[in-house]
C-alpha positions as CSV (number, residue, x, y, z in Angstrom):
1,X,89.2,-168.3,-79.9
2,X,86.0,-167.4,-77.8
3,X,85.8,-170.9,-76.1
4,X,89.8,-170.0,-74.9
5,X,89.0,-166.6,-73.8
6,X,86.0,-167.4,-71.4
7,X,87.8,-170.3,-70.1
8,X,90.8,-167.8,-69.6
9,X,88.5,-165.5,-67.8
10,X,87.0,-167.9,-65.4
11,X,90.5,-169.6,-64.7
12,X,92.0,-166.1,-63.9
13,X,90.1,-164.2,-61.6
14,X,93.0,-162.1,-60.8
15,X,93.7,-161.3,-64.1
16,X,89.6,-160.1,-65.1
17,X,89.9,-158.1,-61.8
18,X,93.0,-156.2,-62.8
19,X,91.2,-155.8,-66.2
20,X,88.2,-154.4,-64.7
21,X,90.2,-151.7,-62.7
22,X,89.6,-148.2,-63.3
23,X,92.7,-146.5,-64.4
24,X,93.0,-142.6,-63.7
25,X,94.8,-140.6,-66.2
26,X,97.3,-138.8,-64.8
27,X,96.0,-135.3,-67.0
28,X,92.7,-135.5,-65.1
29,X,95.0,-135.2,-61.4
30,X,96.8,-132.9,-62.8
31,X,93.8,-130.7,-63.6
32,X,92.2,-131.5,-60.6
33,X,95.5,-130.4,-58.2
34,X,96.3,-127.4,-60.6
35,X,92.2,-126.4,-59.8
36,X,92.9,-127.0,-55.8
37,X,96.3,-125.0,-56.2
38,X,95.2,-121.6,-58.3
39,X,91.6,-121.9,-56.6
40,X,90.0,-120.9,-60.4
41,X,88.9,-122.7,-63.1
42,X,90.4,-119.7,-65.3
43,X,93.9,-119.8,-64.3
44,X,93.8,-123.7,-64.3
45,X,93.1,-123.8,-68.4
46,X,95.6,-121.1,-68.8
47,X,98.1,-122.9,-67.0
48,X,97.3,-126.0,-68.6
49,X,96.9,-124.3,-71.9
50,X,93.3,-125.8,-72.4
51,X,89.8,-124.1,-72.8
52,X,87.7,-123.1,-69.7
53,X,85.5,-126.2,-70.7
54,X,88.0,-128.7,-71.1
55,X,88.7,-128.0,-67.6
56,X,85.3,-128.6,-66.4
57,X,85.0,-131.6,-68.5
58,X,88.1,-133.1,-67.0
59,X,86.4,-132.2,-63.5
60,X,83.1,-133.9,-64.8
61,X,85.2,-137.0,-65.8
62,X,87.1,-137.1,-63.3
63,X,84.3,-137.3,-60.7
64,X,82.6,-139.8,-62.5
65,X,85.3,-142.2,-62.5
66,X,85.6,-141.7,-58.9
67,X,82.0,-141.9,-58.0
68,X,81.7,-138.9,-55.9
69,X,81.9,-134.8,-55.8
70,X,85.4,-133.6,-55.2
71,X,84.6,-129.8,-54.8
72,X,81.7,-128.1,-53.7
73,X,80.3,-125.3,-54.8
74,X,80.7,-121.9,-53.5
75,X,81.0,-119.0,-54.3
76,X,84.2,-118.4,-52.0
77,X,86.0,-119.7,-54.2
78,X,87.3,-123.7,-54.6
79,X,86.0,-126.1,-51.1
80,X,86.5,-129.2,-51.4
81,X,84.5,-131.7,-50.3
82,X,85.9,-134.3,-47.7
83,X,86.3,-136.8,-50.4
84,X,88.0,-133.9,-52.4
85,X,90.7,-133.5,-49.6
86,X,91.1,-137.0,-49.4
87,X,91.7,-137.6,-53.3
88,X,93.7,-134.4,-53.3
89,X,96.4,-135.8,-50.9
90,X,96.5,-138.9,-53.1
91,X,96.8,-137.5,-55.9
92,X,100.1,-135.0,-55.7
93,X,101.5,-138.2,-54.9
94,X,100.7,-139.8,-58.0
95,X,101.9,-137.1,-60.0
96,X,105.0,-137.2,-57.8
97,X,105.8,-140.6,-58.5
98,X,104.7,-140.4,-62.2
99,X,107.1,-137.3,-62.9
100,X,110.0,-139.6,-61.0
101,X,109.6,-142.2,-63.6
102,X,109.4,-140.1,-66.3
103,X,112.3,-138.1,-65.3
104,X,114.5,-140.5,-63.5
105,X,114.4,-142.8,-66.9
106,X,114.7,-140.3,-69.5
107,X,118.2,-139.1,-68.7
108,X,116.6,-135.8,-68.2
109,X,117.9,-134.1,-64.6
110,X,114.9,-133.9,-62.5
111,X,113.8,-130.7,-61.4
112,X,113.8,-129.2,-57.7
113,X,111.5,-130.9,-55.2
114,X,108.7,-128.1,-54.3
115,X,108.5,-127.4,-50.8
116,X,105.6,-125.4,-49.8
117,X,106.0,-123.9,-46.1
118,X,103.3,-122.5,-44.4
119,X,103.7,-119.8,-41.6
120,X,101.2,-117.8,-39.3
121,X,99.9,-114.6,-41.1
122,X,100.8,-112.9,-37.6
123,X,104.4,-114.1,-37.6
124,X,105.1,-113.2,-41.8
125,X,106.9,-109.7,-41.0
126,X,109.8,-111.1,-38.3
127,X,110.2,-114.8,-39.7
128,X,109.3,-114.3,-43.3
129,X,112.8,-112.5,-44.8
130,X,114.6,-115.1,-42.8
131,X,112.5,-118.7,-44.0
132,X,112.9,-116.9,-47.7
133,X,116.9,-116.3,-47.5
134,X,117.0,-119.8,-46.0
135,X,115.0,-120.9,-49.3
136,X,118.0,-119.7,-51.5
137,X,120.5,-121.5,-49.7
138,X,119.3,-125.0,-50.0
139,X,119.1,-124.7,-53.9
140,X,119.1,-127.3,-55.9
141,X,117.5,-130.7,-54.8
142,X,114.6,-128.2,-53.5
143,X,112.7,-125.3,-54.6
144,X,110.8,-123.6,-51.3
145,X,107.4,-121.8,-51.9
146,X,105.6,-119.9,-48.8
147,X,102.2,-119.6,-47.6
148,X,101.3,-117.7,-45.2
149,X,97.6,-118.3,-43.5
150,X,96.2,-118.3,-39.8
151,X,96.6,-121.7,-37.9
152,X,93.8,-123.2,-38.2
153,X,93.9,-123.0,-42.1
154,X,97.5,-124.0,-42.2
155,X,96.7,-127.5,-40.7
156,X,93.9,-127.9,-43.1
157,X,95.9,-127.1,-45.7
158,X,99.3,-129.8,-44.8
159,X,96.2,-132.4,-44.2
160,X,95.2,-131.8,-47.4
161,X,98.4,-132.6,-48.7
162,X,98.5,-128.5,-50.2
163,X,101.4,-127.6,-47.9
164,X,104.9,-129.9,-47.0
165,X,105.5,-128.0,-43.7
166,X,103.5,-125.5,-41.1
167,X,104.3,-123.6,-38.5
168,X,101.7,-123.6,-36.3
169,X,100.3,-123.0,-32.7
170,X,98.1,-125.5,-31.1
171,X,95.0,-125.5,-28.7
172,X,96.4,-128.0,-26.6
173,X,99.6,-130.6,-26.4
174,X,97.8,-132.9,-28.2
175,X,97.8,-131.6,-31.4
176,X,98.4,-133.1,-33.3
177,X,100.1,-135.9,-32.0
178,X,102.9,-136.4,-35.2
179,X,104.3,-132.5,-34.9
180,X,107.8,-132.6,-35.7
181,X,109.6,-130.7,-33.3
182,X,107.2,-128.7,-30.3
183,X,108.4,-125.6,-28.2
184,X,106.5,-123.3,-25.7
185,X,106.1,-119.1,-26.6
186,X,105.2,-116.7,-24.3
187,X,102.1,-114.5,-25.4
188,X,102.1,-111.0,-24.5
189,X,99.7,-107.7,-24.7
190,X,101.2,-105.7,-27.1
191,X,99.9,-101.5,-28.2
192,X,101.2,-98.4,-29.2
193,X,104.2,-96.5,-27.8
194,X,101.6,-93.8,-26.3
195,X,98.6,-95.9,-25.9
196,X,97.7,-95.5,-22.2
197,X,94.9,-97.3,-20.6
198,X,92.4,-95.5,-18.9
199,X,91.6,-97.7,-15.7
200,X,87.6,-96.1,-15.2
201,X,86.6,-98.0,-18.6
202,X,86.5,-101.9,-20.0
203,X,89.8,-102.8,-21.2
204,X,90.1,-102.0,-25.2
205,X,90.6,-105.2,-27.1
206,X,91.9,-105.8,-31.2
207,X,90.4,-108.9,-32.5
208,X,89.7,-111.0,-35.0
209,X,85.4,-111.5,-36.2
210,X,86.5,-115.2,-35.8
211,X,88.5,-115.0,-32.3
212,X,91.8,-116.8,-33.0
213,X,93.4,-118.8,-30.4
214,X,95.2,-115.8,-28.7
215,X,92.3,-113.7,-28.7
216,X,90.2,-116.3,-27.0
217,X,93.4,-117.0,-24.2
218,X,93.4,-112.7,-23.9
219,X,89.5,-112.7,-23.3
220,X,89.8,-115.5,-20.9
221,X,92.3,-114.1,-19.0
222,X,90.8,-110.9,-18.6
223,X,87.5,-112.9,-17.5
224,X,89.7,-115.0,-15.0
225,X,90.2,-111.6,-12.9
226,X,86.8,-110.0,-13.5
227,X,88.1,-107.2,-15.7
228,X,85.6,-105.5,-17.9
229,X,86.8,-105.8,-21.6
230,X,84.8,-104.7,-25.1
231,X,85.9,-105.6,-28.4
232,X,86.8,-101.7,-30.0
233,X,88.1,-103.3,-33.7
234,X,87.9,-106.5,-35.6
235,X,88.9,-107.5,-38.8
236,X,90.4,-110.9,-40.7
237,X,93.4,-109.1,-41.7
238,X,96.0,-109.3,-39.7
239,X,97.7,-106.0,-40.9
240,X,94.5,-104.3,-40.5
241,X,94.4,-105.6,-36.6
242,X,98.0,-104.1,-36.4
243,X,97.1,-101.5,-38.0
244,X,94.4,-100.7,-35.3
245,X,97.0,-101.6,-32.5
246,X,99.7,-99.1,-33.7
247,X,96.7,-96.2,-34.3
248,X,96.2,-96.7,-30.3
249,X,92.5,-98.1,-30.7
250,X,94.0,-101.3,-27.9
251,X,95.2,-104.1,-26.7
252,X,96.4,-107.0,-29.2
253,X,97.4,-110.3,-27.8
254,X,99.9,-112.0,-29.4
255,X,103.1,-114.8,-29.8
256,X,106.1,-112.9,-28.7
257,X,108.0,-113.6,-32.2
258,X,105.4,-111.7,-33.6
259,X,105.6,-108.4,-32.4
260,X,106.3,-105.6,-34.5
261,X,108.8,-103.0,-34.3
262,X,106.4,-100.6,-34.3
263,X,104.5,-101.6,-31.1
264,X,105.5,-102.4,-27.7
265,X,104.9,-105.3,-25.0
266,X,102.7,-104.2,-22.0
267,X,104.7,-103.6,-18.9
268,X,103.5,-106.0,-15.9
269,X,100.4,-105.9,-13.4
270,X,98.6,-103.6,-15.4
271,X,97.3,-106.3,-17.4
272,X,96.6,-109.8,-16.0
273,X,99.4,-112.3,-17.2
274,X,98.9,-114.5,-20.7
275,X,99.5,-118.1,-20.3
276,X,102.4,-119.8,-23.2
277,X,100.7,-121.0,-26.2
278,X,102.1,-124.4,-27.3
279,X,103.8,-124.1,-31.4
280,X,105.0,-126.2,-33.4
281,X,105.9,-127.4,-37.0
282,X,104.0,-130.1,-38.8
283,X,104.4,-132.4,-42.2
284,X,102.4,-133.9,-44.9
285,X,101.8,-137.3,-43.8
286,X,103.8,-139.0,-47.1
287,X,106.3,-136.7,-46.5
288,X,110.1,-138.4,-45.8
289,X,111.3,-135.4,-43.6
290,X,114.9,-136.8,-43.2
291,X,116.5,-135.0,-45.7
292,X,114.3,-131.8,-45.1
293,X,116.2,-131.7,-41.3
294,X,118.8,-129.1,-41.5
295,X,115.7,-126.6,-43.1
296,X,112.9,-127.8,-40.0
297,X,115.5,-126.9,-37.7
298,X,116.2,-123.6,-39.6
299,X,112.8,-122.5,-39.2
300,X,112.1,-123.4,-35.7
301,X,115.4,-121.3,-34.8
302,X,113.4,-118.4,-36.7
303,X,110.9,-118.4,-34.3
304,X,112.8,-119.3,-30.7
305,X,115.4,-116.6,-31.3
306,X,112.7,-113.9,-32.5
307,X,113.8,-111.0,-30.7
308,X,111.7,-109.8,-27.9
309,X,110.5,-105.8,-27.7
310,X,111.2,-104.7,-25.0
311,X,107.9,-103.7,-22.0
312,X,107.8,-100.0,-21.3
């Protein structure tokens, strides 16, 4: 018996090597993408119904077997490391196929596809009833889940594999190269009905601590023509910048679908001109879009036909 299995062995070298794979089990992704998606340890076991240190110890296995950290520690909350992102993205689609199988061969109708859309945190109040409503109509084959986030995090996040779809805007036309569908939107100064700028003093600007791409086109512009300009309010919360804007503290620079009802777009020469930022939507790389059409095309409507306010 021993003579027949070593000369097995050294006959078949693809079958030792398929032997001597590492096989994942599909409970450690799961606790891994569960982790990524609640962003806590916590929720993860009580989602999973499993101890706090089960969770770890799935983590800790998990790792191990793939030879590297997935997720770094903060104390933000869960980062993942760039191997973290990378096994992430694999992963969902592992658990993807696996619940296919399962499903597609126990007679047991398969539930709704999860589509997570992301959308700018600025653009949430005109687009957001609109993307939702659409949500219920396609029913289901898919179930639609929203994030809402500034640009730059949105990207991460479809890289990632965490979001399906983005709405995004991009620094320049070449990003990223495999956007969906592309279209150019005017950005505007927007402020308060009775905000009125006092000419002897640097233009009042709203901003974000982290300068997002329209308050670094607003700033630039403003330096293009020499016109003095101090940041009066900052914050990372985009309500709490439109806040600001609609107490009459400034200026706010924004997409045109994203201005509020509540402020108003600067009439013309007062301010020098914004130039168009480039949006777009975007997909998860493994993602087979064809079906998802008829809702892409939805959602860029949502944005083109925004309503513009109109200038005093």
């Amino acid at each position: 018996m021993g003579e027949s299995w070593q000369h097995n062995s050294a006959a078949g070298d693809g079958a030792s090597a398929i032997l001597g794979r590492i096989n994942i089990p599909t409970d450690l992704l799961r606790t891994f993408v569960a982790i990524c998606e609640l962003g806590s340890f916590t929720k993860t076991a009580n989602l999973l119904d499993l101890t706090q240190p089960a969770v770890s110890a799935h983590m800790r296995r998990l790792e191990s077997m793939i030879g590297a950290d997935l997720i770094a520690k903060s104390l933000t909350g869960v980062v993942l490391t760039e191997c973290g992102t990378e096994v992430l993205r694999h992963a969902r689609r592992m658990l993807a196929i696996n619940d296919q199988i399962v499903n597609g061969s126990s007679g047991v109708e398969a539930e709704p596809q999860v589509i997570r859309v992301g959308i700018p945190n600025i653009s949430a109040p005109n687009v957001l009833a609109d993307i939702v409503r659409e949500g219920a109509t396609i029913g289901g084959q898919y179930r639609l889940q929203v994030c809402c986030d500034h640009s730059h995090g949105l990207l991460r996040s479809v890289r990632a594999g965490y979001l399906e779809l983005a709405v995004t805007q991009f620094v320049n036309d070449n990003e990223p190269a495999n956007a969906l569908v592309r279209w150019a939107e005017d950005l505007v100064w927007v402020k308060a009905p009775d905000f009125v700028l006092n000419p002897d003093v640097p233009v009042p600007l709203v901003s974000s601590p982290n300068l997002l791409l329209p308050d670094r086109l607003g700033m630039a512009a403003l330096e293009a023509v020499n016109r003095p300009y101090e940041i009066v309010f900052t914050a990372f919360d985009t309500l709490a910048r439109r806040a600001a804007a609609e107490a009459g503290l400034g200026y706010f620079a924004i997409p045109r679908s994203a201005v509020a009802e509540t402020l108003v777009i600067e009439a013309p020469g007062l301010l020098p001109d914004l130039p168009q930022i480039n949006m777009g939507i975007v997909a998860r790389d493994d993602l087979d879009t064809t079906a998802l059409a008829p809702l892409i095309a939805r959602i860029e409507s949502f944005f083109k036909s925004s309503a513009p306010h109109a200038q005093l």
